[in-house]
C-alpha positions as CSV (number, residue, x, y, z in Angstrom):
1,X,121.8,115.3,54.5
2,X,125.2,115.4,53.9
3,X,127.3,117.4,51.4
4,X,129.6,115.9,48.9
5,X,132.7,116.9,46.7
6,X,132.7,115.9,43.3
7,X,135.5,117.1,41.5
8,X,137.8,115.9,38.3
9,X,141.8,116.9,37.6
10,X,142.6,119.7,35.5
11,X,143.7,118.0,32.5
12,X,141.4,115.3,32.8
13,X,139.1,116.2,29.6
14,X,141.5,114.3,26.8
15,X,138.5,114.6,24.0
16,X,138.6,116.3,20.9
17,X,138.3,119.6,20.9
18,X,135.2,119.3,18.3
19,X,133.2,117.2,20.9
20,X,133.7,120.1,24.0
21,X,129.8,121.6,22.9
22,X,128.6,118.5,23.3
23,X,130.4,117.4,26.9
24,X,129.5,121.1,28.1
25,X,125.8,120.0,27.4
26,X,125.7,116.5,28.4
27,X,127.2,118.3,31.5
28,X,124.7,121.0,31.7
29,X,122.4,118.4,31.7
30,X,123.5,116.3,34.2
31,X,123.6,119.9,36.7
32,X,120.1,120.4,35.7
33,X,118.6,117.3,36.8
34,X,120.9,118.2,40.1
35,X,119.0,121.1,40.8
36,X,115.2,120.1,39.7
37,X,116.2,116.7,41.8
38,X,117.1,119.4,44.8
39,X,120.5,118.0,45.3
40,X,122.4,121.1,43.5
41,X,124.8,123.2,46.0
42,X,127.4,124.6,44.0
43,X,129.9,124.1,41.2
44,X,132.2,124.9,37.7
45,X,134.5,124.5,35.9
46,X,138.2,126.1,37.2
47,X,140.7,128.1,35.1
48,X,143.7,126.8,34.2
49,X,146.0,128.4,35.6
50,X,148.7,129.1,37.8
51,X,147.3,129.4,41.8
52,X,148.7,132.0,43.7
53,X,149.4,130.4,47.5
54,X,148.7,132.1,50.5
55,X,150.3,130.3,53.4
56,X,149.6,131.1,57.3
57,X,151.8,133.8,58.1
58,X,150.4,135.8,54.6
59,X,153.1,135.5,52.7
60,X,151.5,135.0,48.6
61,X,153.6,133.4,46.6
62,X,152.6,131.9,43.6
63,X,152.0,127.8,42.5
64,X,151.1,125.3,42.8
65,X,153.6,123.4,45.0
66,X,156.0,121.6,43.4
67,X,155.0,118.5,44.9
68,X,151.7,118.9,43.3
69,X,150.7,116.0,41.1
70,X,147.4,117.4,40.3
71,X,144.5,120.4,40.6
72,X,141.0,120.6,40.4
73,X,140.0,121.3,37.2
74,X,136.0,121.3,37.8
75,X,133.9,120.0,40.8
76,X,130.3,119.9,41.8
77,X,128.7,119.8,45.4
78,X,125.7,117.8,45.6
79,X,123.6,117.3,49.1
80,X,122.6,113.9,49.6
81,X,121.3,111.1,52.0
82,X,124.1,108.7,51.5
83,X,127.2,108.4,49.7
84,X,125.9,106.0,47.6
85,X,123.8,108.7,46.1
86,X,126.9,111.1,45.7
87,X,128.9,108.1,43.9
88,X,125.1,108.0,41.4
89,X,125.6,111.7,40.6
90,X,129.6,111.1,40.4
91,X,128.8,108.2,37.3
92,X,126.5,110.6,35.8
93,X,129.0,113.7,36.0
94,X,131.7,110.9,34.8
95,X,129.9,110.0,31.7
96,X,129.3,113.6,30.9
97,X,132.8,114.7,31.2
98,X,134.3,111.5,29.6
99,X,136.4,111.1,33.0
100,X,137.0,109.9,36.6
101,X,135.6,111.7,39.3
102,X,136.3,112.1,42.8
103,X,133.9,111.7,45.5
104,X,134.7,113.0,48.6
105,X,132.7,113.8,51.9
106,X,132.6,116.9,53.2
107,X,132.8,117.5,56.5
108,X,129.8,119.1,58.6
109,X,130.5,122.1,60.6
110,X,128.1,123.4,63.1
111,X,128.8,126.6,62.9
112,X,127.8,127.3,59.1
């Protein structure tokens, strides 16, 4: 089984504010048939916010980079077979969420 990255931008959830109950249960929904389905590893939603960087010699500072075009703003990990299953869980977070999702493999480590 391999593990996959699902994830949308922060700033990516353009509906009304009046319809957010309803996309936070579609959503809920969509997590629940994740985990009764046995496929659930992990995920939420992330603050909006600024991230505080930490880069290799420890030196915090805060960001994101400037360069930065975009940030997570919620993601899910889903274990699966194939990556065609992770793109089925990715349409079903999509319609949830009212947006694009990325998929995105993530790589196995022996170690863990």
């Amino acid at each position: 089984m391999t593990r996959y990255l699902i994830s949308f931008d922060d700033g990516a959830l353009t509906f009304a504010e009046e319809e957010t109950t309803a996309v936070g249960e579609a959503a809920h929904q969509v997590v629940r048939a994740a985990q009764e389905a046995g496929v659930w590893v992990f995920g939420g939603g992330v603050e909006s916010q600024r991230a505080s960087i930490v880069a290799a010699d420890g030196m915090i500072t805060d960001g994101p980079y400037p360069e930065t075009k975009a940030v997570i703003g919620g993601f899910a990990i889903v274990e699966v077979p194939s990556r065609e299953e992770a793109l089925e869980w990715a349409t079903k977070f999509a319609v949830a969420c009212r947006c694009a999702q990325e998929v995105r493999e993530i790589m196995f480590d022996p170690l863990v």
